[in-house]
C-alpha positions as CSV (number, residue, x, y, z in Angstrom):
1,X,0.0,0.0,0.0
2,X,1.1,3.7,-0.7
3,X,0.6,5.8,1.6
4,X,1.2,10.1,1.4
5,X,3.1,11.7,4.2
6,X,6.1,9.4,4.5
7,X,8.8,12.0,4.8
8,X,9.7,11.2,7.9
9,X,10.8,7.6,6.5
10,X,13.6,8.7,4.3
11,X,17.0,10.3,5.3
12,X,19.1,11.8,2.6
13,X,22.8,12.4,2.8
14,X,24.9,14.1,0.3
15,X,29.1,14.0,0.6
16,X,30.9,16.1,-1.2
17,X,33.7,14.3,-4.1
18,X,37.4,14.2,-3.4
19,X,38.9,16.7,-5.4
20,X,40.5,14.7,-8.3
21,X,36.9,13.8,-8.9
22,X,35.1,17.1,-9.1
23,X,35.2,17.7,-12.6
24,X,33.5,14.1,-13.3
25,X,30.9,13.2,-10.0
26,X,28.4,15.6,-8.6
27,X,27.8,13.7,-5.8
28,X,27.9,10.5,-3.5
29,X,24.7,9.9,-1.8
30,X,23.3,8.1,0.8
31,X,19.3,7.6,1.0
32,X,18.1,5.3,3.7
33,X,14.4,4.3,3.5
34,X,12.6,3.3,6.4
35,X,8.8,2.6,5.3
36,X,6.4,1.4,8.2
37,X,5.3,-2.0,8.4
38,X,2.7,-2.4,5.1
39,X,3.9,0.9,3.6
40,X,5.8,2.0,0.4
41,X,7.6,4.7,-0.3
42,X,6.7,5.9,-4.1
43,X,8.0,8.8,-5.6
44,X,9.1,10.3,-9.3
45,X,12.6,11.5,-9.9
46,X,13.2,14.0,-12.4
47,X,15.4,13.7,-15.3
48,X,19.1,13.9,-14.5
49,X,22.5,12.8,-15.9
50,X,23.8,9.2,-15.5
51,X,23.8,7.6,-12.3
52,X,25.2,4.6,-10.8
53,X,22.9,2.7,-7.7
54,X,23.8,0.6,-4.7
55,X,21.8,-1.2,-2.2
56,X,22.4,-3.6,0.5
57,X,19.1,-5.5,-0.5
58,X,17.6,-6.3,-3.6
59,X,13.6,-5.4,-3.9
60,X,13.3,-1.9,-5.1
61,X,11.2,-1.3,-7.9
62,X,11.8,1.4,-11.0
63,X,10.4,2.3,-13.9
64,X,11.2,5.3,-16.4
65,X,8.7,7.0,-18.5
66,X,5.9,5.2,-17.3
67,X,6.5,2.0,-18.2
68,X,5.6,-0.9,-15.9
69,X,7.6,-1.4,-12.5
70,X,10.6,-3.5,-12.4
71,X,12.3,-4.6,-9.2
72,X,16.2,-4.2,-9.5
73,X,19.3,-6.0,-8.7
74,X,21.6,-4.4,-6.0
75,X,23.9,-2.5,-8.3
76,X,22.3,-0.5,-11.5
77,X,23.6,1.8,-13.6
78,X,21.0,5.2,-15.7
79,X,22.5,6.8,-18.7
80,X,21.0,10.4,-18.6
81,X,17.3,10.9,-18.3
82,X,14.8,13.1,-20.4
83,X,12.1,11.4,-18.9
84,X,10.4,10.8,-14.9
85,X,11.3,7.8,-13.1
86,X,8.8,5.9,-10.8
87,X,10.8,4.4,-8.2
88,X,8.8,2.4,-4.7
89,X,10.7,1.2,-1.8
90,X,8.5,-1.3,0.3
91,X,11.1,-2.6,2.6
92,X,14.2,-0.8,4.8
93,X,16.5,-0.1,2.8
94,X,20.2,1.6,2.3
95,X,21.0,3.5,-1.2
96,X,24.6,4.5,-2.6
97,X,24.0,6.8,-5.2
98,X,26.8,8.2,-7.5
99,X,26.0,11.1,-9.7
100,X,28.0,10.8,-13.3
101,X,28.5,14.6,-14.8
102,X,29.0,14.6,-18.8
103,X,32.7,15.2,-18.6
104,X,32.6,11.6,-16.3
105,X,30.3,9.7,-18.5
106,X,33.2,11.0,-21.0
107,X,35.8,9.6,-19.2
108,X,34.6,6.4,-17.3
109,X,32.7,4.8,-19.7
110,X,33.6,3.4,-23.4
111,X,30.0,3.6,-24.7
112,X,28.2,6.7,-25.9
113,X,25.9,8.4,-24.0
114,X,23.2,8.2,-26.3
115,X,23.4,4.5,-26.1
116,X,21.6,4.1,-22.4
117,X,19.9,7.5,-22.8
118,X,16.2,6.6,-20.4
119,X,17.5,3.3,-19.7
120,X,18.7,1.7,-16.3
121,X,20.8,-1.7,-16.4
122,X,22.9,-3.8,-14.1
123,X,26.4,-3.4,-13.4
124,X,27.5,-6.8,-14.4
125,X,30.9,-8.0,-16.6
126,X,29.0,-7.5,-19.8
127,X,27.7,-3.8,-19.2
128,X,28.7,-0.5,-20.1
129,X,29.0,-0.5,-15.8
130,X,31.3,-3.6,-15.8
131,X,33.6,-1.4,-13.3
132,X,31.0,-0.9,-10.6
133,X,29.9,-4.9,-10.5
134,X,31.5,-5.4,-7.2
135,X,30.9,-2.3,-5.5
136,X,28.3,-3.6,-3.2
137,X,30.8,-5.6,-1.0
138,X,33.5,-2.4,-0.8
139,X,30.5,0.0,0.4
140,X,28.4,-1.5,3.0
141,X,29.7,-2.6,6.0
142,X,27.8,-5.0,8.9
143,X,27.9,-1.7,10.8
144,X,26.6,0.9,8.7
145,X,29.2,4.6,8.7
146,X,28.3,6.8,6.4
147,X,31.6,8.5,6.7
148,X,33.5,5.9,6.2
149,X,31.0,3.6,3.5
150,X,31.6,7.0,1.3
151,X,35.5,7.1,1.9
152,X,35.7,4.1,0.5
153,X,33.3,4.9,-2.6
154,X,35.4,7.9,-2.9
155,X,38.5,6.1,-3.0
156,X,37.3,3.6,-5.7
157,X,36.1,6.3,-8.0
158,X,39.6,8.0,-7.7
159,X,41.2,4.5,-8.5
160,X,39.3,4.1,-11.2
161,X,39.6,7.3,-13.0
162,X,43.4,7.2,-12.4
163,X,43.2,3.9,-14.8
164,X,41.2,5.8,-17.5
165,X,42.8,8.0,-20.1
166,X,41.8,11.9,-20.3
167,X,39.1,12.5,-23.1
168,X,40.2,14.7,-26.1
169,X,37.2,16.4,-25.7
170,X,36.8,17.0,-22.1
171,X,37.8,20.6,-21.8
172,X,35.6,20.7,-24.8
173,X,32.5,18.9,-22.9
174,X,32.6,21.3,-19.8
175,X,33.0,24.5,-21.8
176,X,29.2,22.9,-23.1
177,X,27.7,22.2,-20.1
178,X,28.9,25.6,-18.2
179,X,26.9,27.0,-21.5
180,X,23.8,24.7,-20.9
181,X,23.7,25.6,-17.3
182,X,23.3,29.7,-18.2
183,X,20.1,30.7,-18.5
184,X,20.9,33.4,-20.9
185,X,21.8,30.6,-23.7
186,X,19.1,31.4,-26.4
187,X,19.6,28.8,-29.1
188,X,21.6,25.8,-30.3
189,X,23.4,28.0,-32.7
190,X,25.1,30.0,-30.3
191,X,25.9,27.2,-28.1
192,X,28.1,26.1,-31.0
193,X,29.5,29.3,-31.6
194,X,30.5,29.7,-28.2
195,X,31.9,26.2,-28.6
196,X,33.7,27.4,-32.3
197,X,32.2,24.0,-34.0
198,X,29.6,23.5,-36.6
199,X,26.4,22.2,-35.5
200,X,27.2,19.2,-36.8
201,X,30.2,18.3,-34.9
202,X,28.0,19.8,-31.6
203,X,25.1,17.4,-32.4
204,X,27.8,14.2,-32.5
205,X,29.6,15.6,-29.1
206,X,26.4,16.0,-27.4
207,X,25.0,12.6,-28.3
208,X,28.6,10.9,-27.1
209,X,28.6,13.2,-23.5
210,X,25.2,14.1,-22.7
211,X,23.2,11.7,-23.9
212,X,21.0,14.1,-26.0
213,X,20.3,16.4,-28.9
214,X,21.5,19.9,-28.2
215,X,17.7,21.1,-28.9
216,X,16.3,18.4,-26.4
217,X,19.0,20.0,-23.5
218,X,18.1,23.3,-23.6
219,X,14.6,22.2,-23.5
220,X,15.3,19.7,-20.3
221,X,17.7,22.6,-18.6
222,X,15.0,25.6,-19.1
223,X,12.0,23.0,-18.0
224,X,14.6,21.8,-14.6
225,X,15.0,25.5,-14.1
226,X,11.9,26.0,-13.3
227,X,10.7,22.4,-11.2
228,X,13.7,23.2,-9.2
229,X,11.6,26.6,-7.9
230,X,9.0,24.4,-7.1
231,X,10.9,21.7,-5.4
232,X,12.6,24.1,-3.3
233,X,9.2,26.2,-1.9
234,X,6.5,23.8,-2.9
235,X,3.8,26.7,-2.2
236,X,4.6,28.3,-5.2
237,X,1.8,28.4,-8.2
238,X,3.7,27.2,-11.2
239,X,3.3,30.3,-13.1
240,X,5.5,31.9,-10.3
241,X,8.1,29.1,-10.6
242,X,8.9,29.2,-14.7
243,X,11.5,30.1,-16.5
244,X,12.2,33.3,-18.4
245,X,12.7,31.6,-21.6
246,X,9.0,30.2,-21.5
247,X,6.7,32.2,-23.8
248,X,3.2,31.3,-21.1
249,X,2.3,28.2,-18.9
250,X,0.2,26.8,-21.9
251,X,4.3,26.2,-23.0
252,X,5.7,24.9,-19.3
253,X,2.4,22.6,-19.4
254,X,4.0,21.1,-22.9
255,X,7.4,20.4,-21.4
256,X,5.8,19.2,-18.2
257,X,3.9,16.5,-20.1
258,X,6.8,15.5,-22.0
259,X,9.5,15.1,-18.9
260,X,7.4,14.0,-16.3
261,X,4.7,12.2,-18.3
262,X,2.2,14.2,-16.4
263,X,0.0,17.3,-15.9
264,X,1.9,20.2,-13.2
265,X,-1.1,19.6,-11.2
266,X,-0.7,16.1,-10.7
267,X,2.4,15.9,-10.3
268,X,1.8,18.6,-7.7
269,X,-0.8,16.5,-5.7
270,X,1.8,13.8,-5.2
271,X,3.4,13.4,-2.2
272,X,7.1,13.8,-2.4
273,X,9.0,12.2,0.6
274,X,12.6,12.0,-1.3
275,X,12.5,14.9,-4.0
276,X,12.0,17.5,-1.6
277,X,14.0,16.4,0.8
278,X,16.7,16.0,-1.4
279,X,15.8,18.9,-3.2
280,X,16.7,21.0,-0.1
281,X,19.4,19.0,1.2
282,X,21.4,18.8,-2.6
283,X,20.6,22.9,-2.6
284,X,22.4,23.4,1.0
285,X,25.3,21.0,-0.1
286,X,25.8,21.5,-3.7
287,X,24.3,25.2,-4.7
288,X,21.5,23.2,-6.9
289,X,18.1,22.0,-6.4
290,X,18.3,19.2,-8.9
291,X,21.5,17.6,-10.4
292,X,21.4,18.1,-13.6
293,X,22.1,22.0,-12.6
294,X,24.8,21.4,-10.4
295,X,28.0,23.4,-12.1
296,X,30.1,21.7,-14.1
């Protein structure tokens, strides 16, 4: 059973990246879930860059773009998100969460972007995620420490990009997403001319790093721009919360549809015991409501 009101059953945790690892993670995460006896914990998690997933107990269930609920083995890895995902926790449970910035996806990972763009698999020998198959074992302990559980992620991440090769195009890569994360970029054009490439040669780095068109990024930025307002002071009407860029609501209400795979309103009438708590608690730690505007 679902119930509304469960905020008090979820504790979120944010640790800040060691500094070789700045440039690539936005984050190491702990949520631990705690629904009542019965209960679930549902909620819908906005679209975001790649991710990789722990837990110390399979069970969870996801879904992305409202397909039908899965339930998920302990490690998973998301390629960047344009759409929501559905996620219920019926049972306690401890989540490792490592956020993957475009200039990390760049230089961890082999396969474009593109490739697991909306799509969550497992970290298992044959993935894209091969690296993180074992990660379970190094990151809880019998005891839980949060301290010391994200020390250790920590120091696997920096182990890991030590044995990866700097991208040709990472300088390349940031220079794009400090441009996607101003909210004075108009157009796709002048993203590439602040780049100095063709639109062509844009198109194929974006794809590769970000997992998306240029056109559908400035759309997802200038739509989490303005869910972030809400998140943060959920008393908001939406027309209070949009972006400049957005010509009315009739045009939030479009994007809305198409990223969350709902109406603002019921999305709205949700209960939302881990977005707005992380919401705030990402804001106080990182600077940004969401992760896919945390600075580059």
């Amino acid at each position: 059973m679902l119930k509304q009101g469960l905020s008090d059953a979820v504790s979120i945790r944010f640790f800040a990246p060691s500094a070789p690892l700045i440039p690539y993670i936005t984050t190491i995460y702990l949520t631990d879930f705690a629904p009542p006896l019965g209960e679930a914990i549902s909620d819908w998690l906005h679209p975001e860059w790649g991710n990789i997933r722990l837990t110390d107990q399979a069970g969870w269930k996801s879904s992305i773009g409202g397909s039908a609920l899965t339930c998920l083995p302990q490690v998973i890895g998301t390629g960047p998100t344009s759409l929501a995902t559905h996620f219920v926790v019926d049972r306690p449970m401890r989540v490792w969460g490592i956020g993957i910035l475009p200039s990390g996806w760049l230089r961890l990972f082999d396969t474009p972007a593109d490739q697991h763009a909306d799509k969550t698999i497992a970290c298992d020998a044959a993935t894209t995620f091969a690296d993180f198959a074992d990660l379970v074992s190094l990151a809880f302990s019998d005891k839980p420490d949060p301290a010391a559980e994200a020390a250790r992620i920590d120091a696997f991440l920096c182990e890991l990009l030590a044995r990866r090769a700097l991208h040709e195009d990472e300088a390349r890569i940031r220079a794009a997403h400090g441009a996607l994360i101003d909210d004075n970029l108009n157009s796709v054009g002048e993203l590439a001319d602040r780049l100095g490439i063709s639109p062509r040669s844009l198109e194929r780095l974006s794809l590769r790093a970000f997992g998306f068109s240029p056109k559908l990024l400035l759309r997802r930025q200038r739509f989490l721009r303005s869910l972030a307002q809400f998140m943060l002071d959920p008393s908001l009407k939406w027309i209070n919360t949009l972006d400049w860029h957005y010509v009315d609501q009739a045009h939030f209400v479009r994007d809305f549809r198409r990223f969350m795979t709902m109406s603002p309103s019921a999305y709205a009438a949700l209960d939302h015991p881990v977005l707005r708590s992380a919401a705030r608690a990402r804001a106080v730690a990182t600077g940004a409501a969401v992760q896919a505007l945390h600075q580059p």
